[in-house]
PAPASE-581706 format. One record per residue (C-alpha): residue number from 0; x, y, z. Coordinates in steps of 0.001 Angstrom, whole numbers, m for minus. Each point is the difference from the previous one (the first is absolute). Layout:
# PAPASE-581706
SITE  num        X        Y        Z
SITE  NUM        X        Y        Z
...
This chain:
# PAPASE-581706
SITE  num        X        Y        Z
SITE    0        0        0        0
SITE    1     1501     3146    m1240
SITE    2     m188     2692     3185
SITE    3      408     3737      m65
SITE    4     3729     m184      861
SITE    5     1339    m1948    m2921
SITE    6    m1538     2588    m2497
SITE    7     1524     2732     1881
SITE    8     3726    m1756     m179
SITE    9     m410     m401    m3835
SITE   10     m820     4213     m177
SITE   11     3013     1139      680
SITE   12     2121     m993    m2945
SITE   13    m2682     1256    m1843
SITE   14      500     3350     1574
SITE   15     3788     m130       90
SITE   16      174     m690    m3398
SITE   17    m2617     2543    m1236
SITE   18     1992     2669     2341
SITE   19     2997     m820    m1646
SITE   20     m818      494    m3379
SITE   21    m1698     3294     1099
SITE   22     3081     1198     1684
SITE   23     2047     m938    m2866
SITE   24    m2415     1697    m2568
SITE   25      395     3091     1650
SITE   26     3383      114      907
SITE   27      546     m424    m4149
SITE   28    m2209     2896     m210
SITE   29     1733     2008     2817
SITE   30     3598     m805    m2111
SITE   31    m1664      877    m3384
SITE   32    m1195     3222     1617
SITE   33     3163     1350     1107
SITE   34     1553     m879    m3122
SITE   35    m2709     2108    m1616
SITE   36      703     3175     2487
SITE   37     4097     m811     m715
SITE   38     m472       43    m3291
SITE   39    m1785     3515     m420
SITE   40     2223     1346     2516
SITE   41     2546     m689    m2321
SITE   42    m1843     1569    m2709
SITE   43    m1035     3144     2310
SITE   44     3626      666      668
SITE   45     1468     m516    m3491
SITE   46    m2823     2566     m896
SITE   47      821     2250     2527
SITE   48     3516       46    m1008
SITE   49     m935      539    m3694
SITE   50    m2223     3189     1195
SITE   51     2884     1093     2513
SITE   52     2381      m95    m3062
SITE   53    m2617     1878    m2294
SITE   54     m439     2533     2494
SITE   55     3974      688      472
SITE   56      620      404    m3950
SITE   57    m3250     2136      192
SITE   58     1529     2189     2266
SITE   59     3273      315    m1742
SITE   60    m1720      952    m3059
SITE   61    m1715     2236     1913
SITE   62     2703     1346     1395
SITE   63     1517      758    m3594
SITE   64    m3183     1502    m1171
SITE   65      749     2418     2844
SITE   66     3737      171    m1169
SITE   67    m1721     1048    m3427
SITE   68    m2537     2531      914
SITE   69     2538     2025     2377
SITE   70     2338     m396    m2971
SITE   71    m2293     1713    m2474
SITE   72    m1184     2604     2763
SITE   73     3204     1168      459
SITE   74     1064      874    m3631
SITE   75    m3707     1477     m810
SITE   76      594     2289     2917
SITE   77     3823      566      175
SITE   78     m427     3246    m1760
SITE   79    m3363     1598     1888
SITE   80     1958    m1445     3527
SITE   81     3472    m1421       50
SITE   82     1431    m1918     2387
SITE   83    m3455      920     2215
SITE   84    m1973    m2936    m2329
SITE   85     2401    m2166     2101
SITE   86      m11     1071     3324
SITE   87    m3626      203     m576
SITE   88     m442    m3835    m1171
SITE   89     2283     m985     2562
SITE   90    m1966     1770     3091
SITE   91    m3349    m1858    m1342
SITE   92     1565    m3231     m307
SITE   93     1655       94     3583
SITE   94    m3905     1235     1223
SITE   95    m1504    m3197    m1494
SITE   96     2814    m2497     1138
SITE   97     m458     2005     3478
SITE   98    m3999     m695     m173
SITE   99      693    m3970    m1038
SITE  100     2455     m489     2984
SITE  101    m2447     1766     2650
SITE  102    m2948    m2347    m1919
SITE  103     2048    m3280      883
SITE  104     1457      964     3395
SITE  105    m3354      728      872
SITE  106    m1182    m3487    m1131
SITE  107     2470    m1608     1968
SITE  108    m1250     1915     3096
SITE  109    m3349     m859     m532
SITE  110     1354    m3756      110
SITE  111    m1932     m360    m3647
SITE  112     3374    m2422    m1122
SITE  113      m73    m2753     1706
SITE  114    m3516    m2047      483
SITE  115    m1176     2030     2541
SITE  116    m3015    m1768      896
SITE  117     1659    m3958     m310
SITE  118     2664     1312     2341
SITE  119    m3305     1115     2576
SITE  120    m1136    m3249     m431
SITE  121     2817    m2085      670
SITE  122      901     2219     3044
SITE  123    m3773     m743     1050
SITE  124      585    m3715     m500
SITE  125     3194      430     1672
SITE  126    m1111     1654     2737
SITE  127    m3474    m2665      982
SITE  128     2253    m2813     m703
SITE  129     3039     1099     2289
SITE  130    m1460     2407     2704
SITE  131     2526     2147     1471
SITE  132    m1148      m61     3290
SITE  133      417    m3769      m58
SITE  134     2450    m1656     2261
């Protein structure tokens, strides 16, 4: 006569088994998923790179386009203003660089560089996880 403990000693395997396989699925889906996110890391940083580069030789033509314009400014007004045209270009440029610096100094002050709210967080987790006060 079959009695309510023998079927319960044949469920385990059963359970074992089907846990296993479970288990296993999803730790292949865990690996396949940080492959995913590795792989378009990758990719974000290789584009980031390309846009970094862009955005130097941008500037440097930039910068030559400035070269230019001064250039031509000058010799159009050499004769209305002499050596003044200079002087002149060379007060407005040292204004703007003056304006940029203050800009990013004042960035860094307002802590606007670096992840200002992940750093709040971690000190949060940081501070429930490892009280001060704590012996």
């Amino acid at each position: 006569m079959n009695e309510p403990g023998d079927n319960a000693s044949a469920a385990p395997p059963r359970m074992t088994g089907s846990l296993r396989s479970v288990l296993h699925h999803a730790a292949g889906l865990f690996q396949a998923r940080i492959s995913l996110a590795l792989l378009e890391l990758g990719e974000a940083r290789d584009a980031f790179i390309t846009v970094f580069v862009l955005a130097i030789a941008a500037l440097v033509m930039a910068g030559l386009a400035m070269i230019a314009l001064s250039a031509l400014i000058i010799l159009l007004l050499w004769d209305a203003m002499g050596a003044w045209v200079i002087a002149v270009l060379a007060v407005l440029y040292s204004a703007l660089g003056w304006l940029l610096i203050r800009s990013a100094v004042q960035m860094i002050r307002e802590g606007r560089l670096g992840l200002p709210q992940t750093m709040a967080e971690l000190r949060q987790d940081r501070e429930t996880l490892f009280p001060r006060d704590a012996p």
